[in-house]
VMD Tcl script that builds the backbone (N, CA, C; Angstrom):
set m [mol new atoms 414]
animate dup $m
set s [atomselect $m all]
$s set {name element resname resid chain x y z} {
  {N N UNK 1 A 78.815 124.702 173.975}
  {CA C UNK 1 A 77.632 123.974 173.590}
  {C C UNK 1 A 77.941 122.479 173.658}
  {N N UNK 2 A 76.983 121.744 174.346}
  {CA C UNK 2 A 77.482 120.218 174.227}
  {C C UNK 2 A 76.679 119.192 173.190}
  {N N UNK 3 A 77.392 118.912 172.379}
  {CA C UNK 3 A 76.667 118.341 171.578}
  {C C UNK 3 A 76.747 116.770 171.283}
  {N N UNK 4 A 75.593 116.100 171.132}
  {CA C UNK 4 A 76.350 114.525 171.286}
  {C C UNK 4 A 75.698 113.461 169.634}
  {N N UNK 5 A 76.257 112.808 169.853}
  {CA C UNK 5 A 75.921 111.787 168.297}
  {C C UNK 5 A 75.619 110.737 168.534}
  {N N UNK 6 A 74.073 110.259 168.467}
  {CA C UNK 6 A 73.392 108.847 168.501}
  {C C UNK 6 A 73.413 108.142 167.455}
  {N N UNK 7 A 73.229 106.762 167.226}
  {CA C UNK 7 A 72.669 106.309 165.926}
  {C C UNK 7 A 72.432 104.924 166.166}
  {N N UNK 8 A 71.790 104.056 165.047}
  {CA C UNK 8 A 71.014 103.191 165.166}
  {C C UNK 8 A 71.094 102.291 163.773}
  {N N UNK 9 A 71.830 101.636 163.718}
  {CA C UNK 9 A 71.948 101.333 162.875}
  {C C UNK 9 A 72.669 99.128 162.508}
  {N N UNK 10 A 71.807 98.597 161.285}
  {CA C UNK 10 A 72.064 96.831 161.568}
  {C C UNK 10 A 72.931 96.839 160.701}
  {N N UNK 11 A 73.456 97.450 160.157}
  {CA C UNK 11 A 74.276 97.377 158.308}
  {C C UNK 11 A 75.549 97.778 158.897}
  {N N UNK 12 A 75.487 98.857 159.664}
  {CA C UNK 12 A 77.029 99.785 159.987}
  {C C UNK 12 A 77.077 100.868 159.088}
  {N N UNK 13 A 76.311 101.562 157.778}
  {CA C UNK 13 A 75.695 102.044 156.792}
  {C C UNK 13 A 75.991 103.787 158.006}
  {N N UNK 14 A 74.706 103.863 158.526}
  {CA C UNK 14 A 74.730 104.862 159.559}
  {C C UNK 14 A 75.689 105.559 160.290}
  {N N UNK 15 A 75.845 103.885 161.202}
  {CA C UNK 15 A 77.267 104.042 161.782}
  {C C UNK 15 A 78.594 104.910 161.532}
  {N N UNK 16 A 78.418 104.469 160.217}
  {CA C UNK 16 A 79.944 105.080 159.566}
  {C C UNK 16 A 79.696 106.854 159.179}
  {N N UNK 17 A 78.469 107.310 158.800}
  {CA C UNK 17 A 78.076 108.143 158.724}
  {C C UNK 17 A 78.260 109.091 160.040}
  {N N UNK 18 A 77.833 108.473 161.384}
  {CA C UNK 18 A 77.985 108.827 162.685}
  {C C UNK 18 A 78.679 109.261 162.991}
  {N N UNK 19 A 80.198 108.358 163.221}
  {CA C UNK 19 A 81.390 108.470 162.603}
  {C C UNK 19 A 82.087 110.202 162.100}
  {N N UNK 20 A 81.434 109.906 161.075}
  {CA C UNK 20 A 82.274 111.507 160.061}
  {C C UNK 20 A 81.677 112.610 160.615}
  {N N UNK 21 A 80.370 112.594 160.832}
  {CA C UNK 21 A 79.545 113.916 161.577}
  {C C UNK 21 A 80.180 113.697 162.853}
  {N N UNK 22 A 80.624 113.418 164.089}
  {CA C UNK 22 A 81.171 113.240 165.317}
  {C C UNK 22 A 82.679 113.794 165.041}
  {N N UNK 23 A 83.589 112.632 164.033}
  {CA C UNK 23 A 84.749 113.548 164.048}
  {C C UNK 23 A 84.831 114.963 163.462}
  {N N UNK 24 A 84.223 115.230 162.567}
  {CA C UNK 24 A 84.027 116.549 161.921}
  {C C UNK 24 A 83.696 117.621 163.518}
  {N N UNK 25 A 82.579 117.409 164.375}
  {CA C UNK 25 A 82.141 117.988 165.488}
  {C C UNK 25 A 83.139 117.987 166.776}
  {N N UNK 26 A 84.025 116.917 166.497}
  {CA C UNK 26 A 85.124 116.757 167.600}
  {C C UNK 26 A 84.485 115.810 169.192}
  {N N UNK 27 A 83.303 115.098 168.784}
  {CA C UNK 27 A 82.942 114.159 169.488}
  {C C UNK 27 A 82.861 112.742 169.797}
  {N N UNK 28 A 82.219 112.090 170.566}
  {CA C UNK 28 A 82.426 110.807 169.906}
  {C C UNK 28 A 81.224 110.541 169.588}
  {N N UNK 29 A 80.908 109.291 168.435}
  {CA C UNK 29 A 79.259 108.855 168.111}
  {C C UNK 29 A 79.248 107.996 168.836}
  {N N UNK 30 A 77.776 107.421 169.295}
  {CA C UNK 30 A 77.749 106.460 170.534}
  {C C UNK 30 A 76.061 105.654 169.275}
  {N N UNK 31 A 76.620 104.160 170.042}
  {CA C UNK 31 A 74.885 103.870 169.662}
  {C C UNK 31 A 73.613 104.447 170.441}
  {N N UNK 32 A 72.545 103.909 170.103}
  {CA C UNK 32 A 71.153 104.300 170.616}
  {C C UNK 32 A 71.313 103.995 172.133}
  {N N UNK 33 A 71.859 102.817 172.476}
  {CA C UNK 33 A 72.016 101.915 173.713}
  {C C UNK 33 A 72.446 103.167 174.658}
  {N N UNK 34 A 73.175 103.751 174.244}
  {CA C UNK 34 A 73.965 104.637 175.387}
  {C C UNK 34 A 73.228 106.303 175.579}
  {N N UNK 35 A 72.635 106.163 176.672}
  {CA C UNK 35 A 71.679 107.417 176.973}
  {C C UNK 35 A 72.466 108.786 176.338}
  {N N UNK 36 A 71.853 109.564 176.246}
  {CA C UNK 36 A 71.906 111.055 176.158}
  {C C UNK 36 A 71.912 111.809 177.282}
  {N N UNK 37 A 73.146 112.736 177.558}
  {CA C UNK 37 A 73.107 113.654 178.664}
  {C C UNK 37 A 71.215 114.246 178.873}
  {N N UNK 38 A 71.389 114.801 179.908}
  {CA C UNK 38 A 70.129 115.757 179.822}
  {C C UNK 38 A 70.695 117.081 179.658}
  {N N UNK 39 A 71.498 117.423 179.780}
  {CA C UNK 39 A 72.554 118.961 178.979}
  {C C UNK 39 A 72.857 118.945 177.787}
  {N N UNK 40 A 72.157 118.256 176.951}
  {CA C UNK 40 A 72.560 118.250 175.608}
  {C C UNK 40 A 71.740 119.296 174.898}
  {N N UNK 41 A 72.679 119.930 174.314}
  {CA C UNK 41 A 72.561 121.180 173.599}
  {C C UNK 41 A 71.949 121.117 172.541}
  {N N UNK 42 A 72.644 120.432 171.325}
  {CA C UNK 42 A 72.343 119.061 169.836}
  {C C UNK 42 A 72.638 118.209 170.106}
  {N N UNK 43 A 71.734 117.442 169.855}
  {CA C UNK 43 A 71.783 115.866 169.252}
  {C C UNK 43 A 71.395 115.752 167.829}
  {N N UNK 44 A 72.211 114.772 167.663}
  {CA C UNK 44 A 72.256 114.627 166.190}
  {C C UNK 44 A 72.313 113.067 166.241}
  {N N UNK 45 A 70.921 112.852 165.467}
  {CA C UNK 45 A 70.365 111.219 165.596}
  {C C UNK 45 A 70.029 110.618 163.970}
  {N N UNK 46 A 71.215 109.206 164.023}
  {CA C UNK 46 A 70.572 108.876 162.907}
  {C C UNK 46 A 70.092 107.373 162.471}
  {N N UNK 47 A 69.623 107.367 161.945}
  {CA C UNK 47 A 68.734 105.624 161.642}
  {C C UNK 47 A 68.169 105.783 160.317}
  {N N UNK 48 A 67.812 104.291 160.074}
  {CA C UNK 48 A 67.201 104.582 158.985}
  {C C UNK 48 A 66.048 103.140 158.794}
  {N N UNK 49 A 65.130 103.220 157.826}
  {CA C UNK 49 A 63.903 102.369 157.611}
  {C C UNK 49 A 64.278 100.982 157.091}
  {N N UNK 50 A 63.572 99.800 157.395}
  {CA C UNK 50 A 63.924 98.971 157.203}
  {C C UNK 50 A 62.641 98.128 156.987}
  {N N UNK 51 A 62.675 97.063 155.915}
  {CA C UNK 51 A 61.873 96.288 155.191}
  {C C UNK 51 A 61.307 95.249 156.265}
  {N N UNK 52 A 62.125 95.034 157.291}
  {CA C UNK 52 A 61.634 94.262 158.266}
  {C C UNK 52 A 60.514 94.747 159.402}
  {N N UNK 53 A 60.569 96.132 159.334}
  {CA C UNK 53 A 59.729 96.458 160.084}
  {C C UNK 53 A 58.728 97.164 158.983}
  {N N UNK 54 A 58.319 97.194 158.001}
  {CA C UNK 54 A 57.531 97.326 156.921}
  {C C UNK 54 A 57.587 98.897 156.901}
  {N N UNK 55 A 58.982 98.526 156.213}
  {CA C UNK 55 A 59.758 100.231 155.509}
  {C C UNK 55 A 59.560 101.009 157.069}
  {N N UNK 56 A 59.690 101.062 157.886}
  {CA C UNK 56 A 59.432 101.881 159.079}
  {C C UNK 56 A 60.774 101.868 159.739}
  {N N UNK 57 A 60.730 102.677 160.962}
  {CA C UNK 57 A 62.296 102.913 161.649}
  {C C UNK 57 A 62.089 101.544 162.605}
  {N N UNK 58 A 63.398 101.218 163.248}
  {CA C UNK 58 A 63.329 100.421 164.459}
  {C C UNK 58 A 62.423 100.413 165.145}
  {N N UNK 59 A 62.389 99.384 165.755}
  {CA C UNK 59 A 61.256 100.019 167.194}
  {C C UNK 59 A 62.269 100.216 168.116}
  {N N UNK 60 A 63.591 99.999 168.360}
  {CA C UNK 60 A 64.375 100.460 169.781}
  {C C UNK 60 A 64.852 102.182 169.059}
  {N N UNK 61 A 64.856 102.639 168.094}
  {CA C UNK 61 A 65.118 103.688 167.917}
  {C C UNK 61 A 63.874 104.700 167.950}
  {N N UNK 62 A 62.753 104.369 167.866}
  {CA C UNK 62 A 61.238 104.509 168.065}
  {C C UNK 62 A 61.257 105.144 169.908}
  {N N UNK 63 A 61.397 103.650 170.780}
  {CA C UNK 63 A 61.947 104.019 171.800}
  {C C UNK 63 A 62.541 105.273 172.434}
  {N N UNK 64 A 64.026 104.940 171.554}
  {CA C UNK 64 A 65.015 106.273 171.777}
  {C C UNK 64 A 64.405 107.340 171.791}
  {N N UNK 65 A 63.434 107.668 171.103}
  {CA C UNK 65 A 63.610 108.922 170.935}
  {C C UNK 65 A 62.231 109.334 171.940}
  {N N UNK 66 A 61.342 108.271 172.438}
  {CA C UNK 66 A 60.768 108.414 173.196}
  {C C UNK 66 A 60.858 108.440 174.505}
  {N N UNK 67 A 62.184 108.033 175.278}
  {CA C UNK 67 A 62.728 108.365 176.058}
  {C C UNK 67 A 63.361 109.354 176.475}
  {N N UNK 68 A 63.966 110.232 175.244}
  {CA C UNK 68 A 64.846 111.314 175.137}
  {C C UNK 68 A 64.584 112.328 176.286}
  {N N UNK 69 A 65.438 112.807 177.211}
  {CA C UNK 69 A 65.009 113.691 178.445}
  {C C UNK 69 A 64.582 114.897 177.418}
  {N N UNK 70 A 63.572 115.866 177.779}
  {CA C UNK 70 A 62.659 117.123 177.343}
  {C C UNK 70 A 63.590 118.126 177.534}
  {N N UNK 71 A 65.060 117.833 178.360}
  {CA C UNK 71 A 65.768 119.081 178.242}
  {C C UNK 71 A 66.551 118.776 176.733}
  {N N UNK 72 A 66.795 118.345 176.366}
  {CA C UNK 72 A 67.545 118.127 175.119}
  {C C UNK 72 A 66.698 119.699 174.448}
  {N N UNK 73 A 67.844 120.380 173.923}
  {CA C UNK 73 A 67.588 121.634 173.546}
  {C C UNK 73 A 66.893 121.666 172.029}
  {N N UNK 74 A 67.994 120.511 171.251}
  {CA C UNK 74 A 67.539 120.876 169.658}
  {C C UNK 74 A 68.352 119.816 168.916}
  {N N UNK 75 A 67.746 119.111 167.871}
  {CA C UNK 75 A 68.142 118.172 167.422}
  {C C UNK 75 A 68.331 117.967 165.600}
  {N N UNK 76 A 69.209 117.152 165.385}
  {CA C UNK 76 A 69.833 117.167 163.722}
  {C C UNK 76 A 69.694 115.826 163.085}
  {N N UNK 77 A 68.985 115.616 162.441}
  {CA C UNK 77 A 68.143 114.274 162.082}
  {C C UNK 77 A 69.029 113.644 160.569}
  {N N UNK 78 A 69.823 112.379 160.474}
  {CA C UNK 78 A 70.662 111.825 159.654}
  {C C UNK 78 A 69.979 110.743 159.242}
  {N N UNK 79 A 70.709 110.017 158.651}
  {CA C UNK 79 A 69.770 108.629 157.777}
  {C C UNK 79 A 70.519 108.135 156.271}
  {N N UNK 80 A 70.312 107.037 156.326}
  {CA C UNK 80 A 70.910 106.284 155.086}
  {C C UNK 80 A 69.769 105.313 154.539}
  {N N UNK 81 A 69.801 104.882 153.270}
  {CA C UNK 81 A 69.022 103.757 152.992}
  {C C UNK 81 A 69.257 103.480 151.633}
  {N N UNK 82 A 69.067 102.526 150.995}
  {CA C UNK 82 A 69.329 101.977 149.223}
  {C C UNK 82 A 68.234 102.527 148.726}
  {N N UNK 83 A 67.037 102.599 148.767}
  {CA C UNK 83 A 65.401 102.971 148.242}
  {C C UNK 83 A 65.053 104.376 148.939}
  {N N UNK 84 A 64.441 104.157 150.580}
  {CA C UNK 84 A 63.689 104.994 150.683}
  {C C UNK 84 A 64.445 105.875 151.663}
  {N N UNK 85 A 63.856 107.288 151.121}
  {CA C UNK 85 A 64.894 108.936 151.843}
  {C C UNK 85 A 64.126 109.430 152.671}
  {N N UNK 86 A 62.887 108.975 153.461}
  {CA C UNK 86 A 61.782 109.527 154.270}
  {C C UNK 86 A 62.285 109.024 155.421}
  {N N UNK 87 A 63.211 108.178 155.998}
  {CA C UNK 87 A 63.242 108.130 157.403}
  {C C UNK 87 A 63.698 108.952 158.256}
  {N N UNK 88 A 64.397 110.216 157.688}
  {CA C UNK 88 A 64.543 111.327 158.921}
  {C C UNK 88 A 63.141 112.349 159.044}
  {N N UNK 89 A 61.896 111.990 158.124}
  {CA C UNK 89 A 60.451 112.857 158.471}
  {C C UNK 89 A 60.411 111.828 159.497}
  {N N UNK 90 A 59.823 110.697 159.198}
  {CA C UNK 90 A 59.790 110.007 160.538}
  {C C UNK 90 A 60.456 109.876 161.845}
  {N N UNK 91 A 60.977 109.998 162.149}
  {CA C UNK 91 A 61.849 110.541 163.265}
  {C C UNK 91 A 61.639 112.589 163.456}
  {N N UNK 92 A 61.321 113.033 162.472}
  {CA C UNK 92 A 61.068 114.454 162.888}
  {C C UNK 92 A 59.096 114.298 163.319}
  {N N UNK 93 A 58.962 113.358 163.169}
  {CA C UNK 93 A 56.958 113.567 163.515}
  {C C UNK 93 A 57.629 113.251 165.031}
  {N N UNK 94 A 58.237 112.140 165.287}
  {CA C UNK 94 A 58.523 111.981 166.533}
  {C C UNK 94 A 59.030 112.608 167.610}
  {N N UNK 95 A 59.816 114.083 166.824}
  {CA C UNK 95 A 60.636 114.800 167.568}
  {C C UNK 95 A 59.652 115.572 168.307}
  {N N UNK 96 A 58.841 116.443 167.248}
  {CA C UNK 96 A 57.438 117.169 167.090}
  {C C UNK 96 A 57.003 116.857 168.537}
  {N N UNK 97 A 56.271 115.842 168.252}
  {CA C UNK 97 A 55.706 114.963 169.205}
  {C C UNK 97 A 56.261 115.328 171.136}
  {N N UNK 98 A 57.672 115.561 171.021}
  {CA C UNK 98 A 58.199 115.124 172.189}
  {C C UNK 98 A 58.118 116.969 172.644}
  {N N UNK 99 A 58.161 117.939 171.269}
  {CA C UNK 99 A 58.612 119.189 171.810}
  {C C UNK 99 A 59.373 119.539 171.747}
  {N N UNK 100 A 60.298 118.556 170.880}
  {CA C UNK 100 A 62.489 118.814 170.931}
  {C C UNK 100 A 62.387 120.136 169.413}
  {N N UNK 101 A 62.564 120.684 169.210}
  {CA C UNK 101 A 63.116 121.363 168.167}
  {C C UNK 101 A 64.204 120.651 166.925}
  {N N UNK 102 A 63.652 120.705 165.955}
  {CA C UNK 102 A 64.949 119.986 164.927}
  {C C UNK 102 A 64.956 121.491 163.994}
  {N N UNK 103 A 66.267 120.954 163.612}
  {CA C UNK 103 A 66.626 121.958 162.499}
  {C C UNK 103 A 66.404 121.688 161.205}
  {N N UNK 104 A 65.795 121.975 160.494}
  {CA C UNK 104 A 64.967 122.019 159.309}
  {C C UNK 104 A 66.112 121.250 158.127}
  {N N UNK 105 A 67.244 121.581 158.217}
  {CA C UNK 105 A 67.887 120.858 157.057}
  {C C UNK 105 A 68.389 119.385 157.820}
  {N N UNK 106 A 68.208 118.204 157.357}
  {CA C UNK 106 A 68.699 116.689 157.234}
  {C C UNK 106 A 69.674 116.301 156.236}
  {N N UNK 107 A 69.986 115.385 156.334}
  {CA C UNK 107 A 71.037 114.725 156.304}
  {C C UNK 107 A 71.122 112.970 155.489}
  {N N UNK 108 A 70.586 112.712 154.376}
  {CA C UNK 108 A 70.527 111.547 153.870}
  {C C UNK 108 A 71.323 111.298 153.207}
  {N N UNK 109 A 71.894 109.982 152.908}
  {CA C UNK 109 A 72.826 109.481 151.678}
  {C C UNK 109 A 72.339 107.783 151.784}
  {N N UNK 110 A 72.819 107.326 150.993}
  {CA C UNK 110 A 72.391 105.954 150.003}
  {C C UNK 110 A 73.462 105.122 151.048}
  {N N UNK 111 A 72.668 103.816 151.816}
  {CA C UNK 111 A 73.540 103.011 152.095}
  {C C UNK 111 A 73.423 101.380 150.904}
  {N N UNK 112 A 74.516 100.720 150.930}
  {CA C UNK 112 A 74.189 99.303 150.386}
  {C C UNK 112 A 73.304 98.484 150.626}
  {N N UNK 113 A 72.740 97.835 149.990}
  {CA C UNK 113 A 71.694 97.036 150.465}
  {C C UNK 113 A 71.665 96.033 149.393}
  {N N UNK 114 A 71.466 94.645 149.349}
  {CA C UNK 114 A 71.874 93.770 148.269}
  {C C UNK 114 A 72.239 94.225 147.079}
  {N N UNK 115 A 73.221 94.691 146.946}
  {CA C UNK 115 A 73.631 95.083 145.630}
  {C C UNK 115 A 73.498 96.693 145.224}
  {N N UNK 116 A 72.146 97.204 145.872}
  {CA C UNK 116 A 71.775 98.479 145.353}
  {C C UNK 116 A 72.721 99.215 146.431}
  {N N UNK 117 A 72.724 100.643 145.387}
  {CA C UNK 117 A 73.581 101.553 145.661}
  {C C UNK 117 A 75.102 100.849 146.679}
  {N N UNK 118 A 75.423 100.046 145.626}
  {CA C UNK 118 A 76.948 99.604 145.707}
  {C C UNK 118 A 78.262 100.540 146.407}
  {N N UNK 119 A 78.705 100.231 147.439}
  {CA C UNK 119 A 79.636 101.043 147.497}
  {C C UNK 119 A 79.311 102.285 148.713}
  {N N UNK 120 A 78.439 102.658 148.479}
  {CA C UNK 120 A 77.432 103.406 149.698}
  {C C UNK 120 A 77.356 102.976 151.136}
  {N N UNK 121 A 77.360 103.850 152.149}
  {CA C UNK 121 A 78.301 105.474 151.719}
  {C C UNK 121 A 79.386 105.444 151.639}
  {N N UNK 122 A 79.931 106.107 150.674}
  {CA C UNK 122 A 81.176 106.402 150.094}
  {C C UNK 122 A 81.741 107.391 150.661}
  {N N UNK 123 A 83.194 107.719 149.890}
  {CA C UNK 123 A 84.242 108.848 150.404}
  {C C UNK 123 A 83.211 110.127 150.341}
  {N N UNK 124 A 82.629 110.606 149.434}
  {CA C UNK 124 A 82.197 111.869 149.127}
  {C C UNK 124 A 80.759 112.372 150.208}
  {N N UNK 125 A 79.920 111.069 150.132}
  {CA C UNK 125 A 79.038 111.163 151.209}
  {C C UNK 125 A 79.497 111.173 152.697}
  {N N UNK 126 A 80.668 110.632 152.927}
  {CA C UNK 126 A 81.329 110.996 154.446}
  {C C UNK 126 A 81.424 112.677 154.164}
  {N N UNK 127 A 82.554 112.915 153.417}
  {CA C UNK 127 A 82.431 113.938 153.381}
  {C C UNK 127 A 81.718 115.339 153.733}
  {N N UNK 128 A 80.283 114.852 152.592}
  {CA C UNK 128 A 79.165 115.765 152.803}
  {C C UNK 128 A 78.604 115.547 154.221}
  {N N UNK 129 A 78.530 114.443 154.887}
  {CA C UNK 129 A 78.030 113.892 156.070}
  {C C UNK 129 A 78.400 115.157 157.227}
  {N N UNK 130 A 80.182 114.996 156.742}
  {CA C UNK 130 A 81.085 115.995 157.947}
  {C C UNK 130 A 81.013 117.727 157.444}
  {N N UNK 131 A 80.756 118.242 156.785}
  {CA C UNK 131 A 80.678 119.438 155.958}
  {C C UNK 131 A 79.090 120.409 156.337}
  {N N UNK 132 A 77.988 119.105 156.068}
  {CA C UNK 132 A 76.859 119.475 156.916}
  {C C UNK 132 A 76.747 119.768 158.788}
  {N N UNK 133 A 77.545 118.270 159.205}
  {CA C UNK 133 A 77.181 118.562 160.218}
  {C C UNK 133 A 77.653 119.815 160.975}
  {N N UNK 134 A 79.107 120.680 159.940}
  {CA C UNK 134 A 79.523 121.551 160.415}
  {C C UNK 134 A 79.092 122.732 160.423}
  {N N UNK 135 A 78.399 122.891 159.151}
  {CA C UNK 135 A 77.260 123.795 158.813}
  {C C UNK 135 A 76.446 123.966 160.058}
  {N N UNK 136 A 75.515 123.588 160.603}
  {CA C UNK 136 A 74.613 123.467 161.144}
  {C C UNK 136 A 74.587 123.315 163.268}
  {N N UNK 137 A 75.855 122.941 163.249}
  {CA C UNK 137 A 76.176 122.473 164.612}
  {C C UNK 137 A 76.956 124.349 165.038}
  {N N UNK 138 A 75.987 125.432 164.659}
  {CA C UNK 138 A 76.457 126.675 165.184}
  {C C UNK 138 A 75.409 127.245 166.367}
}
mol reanalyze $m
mol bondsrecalc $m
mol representation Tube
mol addrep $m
């Protein structure tokens, strides 16, 4: 099964998240920038909402996923944020949308953001990050 790891992310919050789900999977995480096979089995995409775009996802990750080739088989939706835990629905209306299949369980944890949720993501949320994605990447 080939499975690959996108993400999208201005903090590095994500990133690092990317990171633990990829090594846990034995892959590498790549940013948004770098296309997706069209043999991709899972993808596992993550981003998250931002105050600048009025609580909404990127618009180049918006993009992404609107580009995504239609063979992409089935997809695993991740996300971080200090406040709000809705940015992997958003990205699943989008998936919907395209016809990709997601797998019903996601993937959120608390990134830093001036001060709030300090420390985030942490050891334990990598953790859970890599534990899920192993769960699920069968």
């Amino acid at each position: 099964m080939k499975i690959e790891v996108r993400y999208q992310s201005k903090t590095g919050h994500t990133a690092k998240v990317a990171d633990a789900i990829a090594a846990a999977l034995g892959v590498k995480a790549e940013p948004i920038t770098v296309p997706v096979s069209p043999e991709t089995d899972m993808l596992f995409l993550g981003g998250a909402l931002y105050m600048i775009y009025g609580c909404n996802l990127d618009p180049a990750l918006v993009r992404y996923i609107a580009e995504l080739p239609p063979t992409v088989r089935r997809a695993a939706l991740f996300g971080t944020s200090a406040l709000m835990t809705f940015g992997n629905k958003r990205m699943l209306k989008r998936f919907r949308a395209k016809g990709i299949e997601v797998v019903s369980e996601s993937f959120h944890c608390y990134g830093e953001f001036k001060g709030l949720q300090a420390g985030h993501p942490d050891a334990q949320d990598l953790s859970d990050a890599a534990a899920w994605a192993k769960r699920i990447a069968v």
